[in-house]
C-alpha positions in Angstrom: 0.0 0.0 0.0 1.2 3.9 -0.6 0.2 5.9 1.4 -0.2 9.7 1.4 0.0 12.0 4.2 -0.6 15.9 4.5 0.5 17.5 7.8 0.8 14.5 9.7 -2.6 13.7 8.8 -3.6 10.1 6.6 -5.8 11.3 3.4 -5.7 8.4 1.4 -4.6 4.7 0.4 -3.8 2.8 -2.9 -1.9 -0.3 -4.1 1.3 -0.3 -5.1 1.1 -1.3 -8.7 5.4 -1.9 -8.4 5.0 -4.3 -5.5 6.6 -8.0 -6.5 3.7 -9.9 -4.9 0.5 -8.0 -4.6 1.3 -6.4 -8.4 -1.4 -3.5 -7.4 -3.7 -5.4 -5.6 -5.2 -4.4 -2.7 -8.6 -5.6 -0.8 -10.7 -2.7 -0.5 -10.8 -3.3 3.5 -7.4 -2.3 3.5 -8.1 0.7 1.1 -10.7 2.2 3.2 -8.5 1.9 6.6 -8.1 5.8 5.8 -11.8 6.4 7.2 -11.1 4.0 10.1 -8.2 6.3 10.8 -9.5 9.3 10.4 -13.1 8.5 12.6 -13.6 11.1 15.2 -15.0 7.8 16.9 -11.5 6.0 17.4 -11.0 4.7 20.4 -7.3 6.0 21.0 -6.6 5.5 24.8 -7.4 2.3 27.2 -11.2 2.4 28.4 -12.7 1.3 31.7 -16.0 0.7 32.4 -17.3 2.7 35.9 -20.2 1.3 37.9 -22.1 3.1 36.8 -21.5 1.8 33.0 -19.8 4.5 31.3 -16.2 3.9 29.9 -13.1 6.8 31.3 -10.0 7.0 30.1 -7.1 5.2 31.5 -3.2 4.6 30.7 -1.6 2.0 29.1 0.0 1.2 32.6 -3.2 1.4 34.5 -5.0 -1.0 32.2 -2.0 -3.4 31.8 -2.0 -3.7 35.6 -5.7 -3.8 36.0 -6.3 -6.4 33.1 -3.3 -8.7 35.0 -4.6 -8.6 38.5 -8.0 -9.9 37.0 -6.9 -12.4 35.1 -4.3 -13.4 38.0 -7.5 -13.9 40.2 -9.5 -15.7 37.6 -6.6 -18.2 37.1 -5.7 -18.7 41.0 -9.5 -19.1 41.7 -10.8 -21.1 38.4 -7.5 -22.5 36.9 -6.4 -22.2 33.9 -9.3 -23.8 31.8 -11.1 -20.3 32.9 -8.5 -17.9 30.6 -9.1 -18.1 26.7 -7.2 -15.7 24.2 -8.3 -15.1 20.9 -5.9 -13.3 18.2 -6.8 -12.2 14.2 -5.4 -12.2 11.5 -2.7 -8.7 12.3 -1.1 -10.9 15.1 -0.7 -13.8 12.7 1.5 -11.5 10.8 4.3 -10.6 13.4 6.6 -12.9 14.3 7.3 -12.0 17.6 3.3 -12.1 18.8 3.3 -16.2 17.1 6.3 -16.5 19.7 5.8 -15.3 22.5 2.0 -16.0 22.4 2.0 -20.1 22.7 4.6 -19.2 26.0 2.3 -17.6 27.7 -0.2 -19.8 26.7 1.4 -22.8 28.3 2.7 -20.5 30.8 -1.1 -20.6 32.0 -1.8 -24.3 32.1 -2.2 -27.2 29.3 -6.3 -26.7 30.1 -6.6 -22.8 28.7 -7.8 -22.3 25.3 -6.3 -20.3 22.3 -8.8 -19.2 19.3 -7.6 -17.6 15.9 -9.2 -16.4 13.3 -7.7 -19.9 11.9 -10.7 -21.2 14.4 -13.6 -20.3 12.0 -12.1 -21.5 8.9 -8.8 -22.6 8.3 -7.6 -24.9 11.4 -7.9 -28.0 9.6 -5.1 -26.9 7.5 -2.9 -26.1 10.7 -3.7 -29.6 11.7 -2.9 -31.0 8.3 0.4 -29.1 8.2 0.8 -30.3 11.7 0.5 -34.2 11.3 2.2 -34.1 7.8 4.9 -31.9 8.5 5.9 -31.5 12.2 4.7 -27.9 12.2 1.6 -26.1 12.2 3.2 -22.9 10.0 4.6 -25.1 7.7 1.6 -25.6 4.8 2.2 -26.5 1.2 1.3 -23.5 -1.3 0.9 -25.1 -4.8 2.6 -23.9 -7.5 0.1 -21.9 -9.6 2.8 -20.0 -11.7 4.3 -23.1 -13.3 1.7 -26.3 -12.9 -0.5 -27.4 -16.3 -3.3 -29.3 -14.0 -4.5 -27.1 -10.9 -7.3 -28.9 -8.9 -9.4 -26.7 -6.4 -11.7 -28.2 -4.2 -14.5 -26.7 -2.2 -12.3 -23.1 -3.0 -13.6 -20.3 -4.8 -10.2 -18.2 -5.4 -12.0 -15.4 -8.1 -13.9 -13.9 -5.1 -11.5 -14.8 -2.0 -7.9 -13.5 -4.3 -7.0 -16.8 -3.3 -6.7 -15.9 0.0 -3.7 -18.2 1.4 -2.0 -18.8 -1.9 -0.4 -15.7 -1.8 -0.5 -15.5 -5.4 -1.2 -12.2 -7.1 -4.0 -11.4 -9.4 -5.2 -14.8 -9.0 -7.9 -14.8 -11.4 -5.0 -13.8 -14.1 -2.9 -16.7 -12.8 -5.7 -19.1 -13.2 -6.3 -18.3 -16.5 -2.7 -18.0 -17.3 -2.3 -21.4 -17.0 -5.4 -22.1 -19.4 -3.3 -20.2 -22.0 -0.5 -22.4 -21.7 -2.1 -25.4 -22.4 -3.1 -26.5 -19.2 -6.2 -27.2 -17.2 -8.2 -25.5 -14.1 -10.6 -27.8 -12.3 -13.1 -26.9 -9.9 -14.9 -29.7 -8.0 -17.9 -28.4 -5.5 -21.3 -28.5 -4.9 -21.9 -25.0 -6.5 -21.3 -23.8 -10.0 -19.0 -21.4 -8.0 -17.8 -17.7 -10.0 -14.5 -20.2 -10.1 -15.9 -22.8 -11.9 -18.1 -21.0 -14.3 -14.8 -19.9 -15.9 -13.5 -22.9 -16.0 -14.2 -26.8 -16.3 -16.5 -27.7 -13.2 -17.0 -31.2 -11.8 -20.1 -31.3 -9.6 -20.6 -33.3 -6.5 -22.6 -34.5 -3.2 -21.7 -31.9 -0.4 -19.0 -33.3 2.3 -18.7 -36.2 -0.9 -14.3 -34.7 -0.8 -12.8 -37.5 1.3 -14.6 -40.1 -0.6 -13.7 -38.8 -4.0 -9.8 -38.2 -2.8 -9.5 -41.6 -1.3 -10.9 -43.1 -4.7 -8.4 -41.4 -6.5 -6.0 -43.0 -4.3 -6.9 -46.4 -4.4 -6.5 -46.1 -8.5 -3.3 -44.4 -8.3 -2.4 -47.7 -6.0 -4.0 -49.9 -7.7 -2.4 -49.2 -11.3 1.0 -48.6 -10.1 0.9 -44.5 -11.0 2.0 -43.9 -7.6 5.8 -43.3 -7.6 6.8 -45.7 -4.1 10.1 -45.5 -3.9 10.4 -41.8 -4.7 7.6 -41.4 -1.9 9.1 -43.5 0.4 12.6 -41.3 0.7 9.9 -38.1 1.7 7.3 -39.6 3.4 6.4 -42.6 6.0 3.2 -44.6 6.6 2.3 -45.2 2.4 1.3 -48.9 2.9 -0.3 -47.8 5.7 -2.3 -45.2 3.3 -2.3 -47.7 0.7 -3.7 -50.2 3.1 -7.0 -47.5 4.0 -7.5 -46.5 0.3 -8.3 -49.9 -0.6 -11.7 -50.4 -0.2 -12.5 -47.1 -1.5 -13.2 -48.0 -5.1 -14.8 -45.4 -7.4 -17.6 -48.0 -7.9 -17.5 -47.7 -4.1 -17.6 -43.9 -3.6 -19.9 -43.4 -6.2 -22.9 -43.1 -4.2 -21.7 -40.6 -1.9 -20.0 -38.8 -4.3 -22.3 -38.5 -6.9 -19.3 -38.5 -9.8 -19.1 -41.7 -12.2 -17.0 -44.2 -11.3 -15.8 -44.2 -14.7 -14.5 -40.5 -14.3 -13.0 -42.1 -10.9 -11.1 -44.8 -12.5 -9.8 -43.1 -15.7 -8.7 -39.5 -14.6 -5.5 -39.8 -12.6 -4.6 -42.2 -15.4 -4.4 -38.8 -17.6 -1.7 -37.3 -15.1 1.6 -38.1 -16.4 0.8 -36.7 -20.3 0.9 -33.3 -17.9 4.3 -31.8 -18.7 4.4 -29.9 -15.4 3.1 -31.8 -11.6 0.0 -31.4 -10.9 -1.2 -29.5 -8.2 -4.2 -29.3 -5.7 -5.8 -26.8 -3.3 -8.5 -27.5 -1.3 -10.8 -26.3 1.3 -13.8 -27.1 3.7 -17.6 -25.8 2.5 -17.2 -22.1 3.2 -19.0 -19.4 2.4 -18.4 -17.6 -0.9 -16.4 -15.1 0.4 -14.2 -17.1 2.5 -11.9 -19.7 1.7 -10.8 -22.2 3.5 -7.8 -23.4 2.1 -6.5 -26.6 3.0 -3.3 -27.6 0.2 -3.7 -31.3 0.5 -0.7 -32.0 -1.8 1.6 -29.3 -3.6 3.6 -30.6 -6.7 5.2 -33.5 -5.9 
């Protein structure tokens, strides 16, 4: 963002059009931050509610020290399971606040509770990222700029800017790789603005863990799935291989609603890709939200 000042005074906001990754995007939140600044109504000082319901003005001091000896009391009375903190999404871009926050956290007790933004719509992810990768802030981003094949499940990236991609002008990007030969696929429920511009596959709502593990199983079962290269990145594939089984596209088909034909012939078409394919994915969310969970980045 560029922002102009006059006096020492914010008049206005706009995207930096020579910025490597947002390219002159900007979400129009951020554009009309001006007016938020600029409200006579900002609350610019600490308040305190009085007895008698009215808020006065404190300092940062005071309020620190009140806020402390209240919760101090709460956790010596209640225990810990009594204290909750919940952050947005400006704290889950310093460093410094996702440090020091899970210390204090455990500094309370292993029973208080920690909410995010993440807690309405992207936790699953976390937890993904978690049990695949050792680390919660570790999630795959697939490669838009160079795959031929991009999947999107349950995501609709032309009204949420692709959100956790962190890909530019992602509309652009999506059709960029429509232009190169390549294919965007959009499986959901809804004829999403996503997959009315490109090739949509519908199916039965909460139907994505049946139609993934069907994939699977064919991948397994006709030998597409690379084992030894997967074995020197990953553990547990016979273990995978083991709970795919049953989950034949004749087998999903029902809760899936796609034709087990589609099942059992489309990751056959993979390799003639020239680039790895790549897949994003998400829970049901609403149109404007997505909740991106990258269940495999190019492999």
């Amino acid at each position: 963002m560029v922002a102009s000042v006059e006096d020492g005074r914010l008049v206005s906001l706009r995207p930096d059009h020579n910025h490597p990754l947002s390219s002159g995007f900007a979400c129009q939140k951020g554009i009309a931050f001006v007016e938020v600044q600029n409200d006579p109504d900002r609350v610019r000082t600490p308040l305190r509610r009085r007895a008698d319901g009215a808020f006065e003005p404190v300092s940062w001091d005071e309020a620190m020290s009140d806020i402390a000896g209240r919760v101090g009391r709460i956790h010596r009375r209640q225990g810990p399971g009594a204290v909750g903190w919940y952050f947005g999404n400006p704290g889950a871009f310093s460093y410094s606040h996702t440090l020091w926050l899970p210390m204090f956290t455990l500094g309370l007790g292993l029973r208080s509770h920690l909410f995010t933004a993440g807690s309405q719509d992207v936790n699953n992810r976390f937890v993904a990222s978690q049990l695949l990768y050792g680390s919660p802030l570790a999630p795959p981003v697939p490669d838009v700029l160079r795959t031929d094949l991009l999947i999107i499940i349950g995501a609709n990236p032309v009204v949420s800017h692709g959100s956790v991609l962190t890909v530019p002008r992602i509309r652009d990007r999506l059709h960029d790789i429509v232009k190169r030969g390549g294919r965007v696929l959009v499986i959901d429920p809804r004829k999403t603005e996503t997959a009315a511009q490109f090739e949509w596959l519908g199916i039965v709502p909460d139907g994505d863990a049946h139609l993934l593990l069907s994939l699977l199983q064919v991948m397994f079962a006709e030998n597409l799935a690379d084992r030894v290269r997967i074995a020197r990145k990953a553990d547990g594939l016979a273990w995978l291989e083991l709970l795919a089984a049953p989950f034949t596209p004749e087998a999903t088909q029902h809760h899936t609603g796609i034709a087990r034909r589609w099942c059992a012939r489309w990751p056959v078409t993979w390799p003639a890709h020239h680039a790895p394919p790549c897949m994003a994915a998400s829970a049901p969310a609403p149109a404007k939200m997505e909740r991106s969970l990258p269940i495999c980045s190019t492999p």
